[in-house]
N, C-alpha and C positions, 0 to 999 in steps of 0.2 A: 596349442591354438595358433593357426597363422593369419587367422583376418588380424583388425585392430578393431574392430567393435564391439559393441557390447549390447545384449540383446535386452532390453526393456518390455514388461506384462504392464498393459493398465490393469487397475485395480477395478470393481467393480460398479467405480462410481468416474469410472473412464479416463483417471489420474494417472502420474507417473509419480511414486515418492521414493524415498531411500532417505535413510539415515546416517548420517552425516557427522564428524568433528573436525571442529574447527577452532582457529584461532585467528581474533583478529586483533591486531596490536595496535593500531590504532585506538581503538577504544579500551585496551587495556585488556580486555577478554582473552586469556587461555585456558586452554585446554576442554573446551564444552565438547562435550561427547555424546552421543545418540540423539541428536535432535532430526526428528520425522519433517523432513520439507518436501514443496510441491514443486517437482520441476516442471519449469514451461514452458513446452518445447515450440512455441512459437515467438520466443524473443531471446534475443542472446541472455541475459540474464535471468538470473532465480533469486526473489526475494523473499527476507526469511523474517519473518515479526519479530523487533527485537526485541518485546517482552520475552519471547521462546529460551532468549540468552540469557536470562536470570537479571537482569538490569532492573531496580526499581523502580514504581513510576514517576517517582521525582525527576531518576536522573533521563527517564526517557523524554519528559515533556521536554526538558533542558537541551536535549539531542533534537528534538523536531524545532525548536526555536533557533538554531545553531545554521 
C-alpha cells in the first residue's frame, strides 16, 4: 500500500464505527477492548459514553461533577 489513508463504508444508517481498545490512565481504565464507537467526521474529536468503559454509575455521576 503506498497512499496513507484509509478507506471508510458508512453503515446503513449513514455512520462511521469501528471498534476500538483503549487505555486511558488518567481514570485508571486499561486495557478495554472492542468497544463499537461512532466516529464524527465533522469535529476533530470522538466521543465515547463512559458508561461503555465499564465505570459504575456512582463513580460516573462523581466524573460529571468533577
Amino acid at each position: 500500500m503506498k497512499n496513507k489513508f484509509i478507506l471508510l463504508e458508512l453503515n446503513q444508517r449513514n455512520e462511521i464505527r469501528a471498534d476500538v481498545n483503549l487505555t486511558i490512565k488518567s481514570l485508571g481504565i486499561t486495557e478495554i477492548e472492542n468497544i463499537n464507537v461512532k466516529i464524527d467526521t465533522g469535529s476533530p474529536y470522538t466521543s465515547i459514553p463512559v458508561m461503555k468503559l465499564g465505570i459504575s454509575n456512582e463513580r460516573a455521576q462523581q466524573m460529571k461533577h468533577i
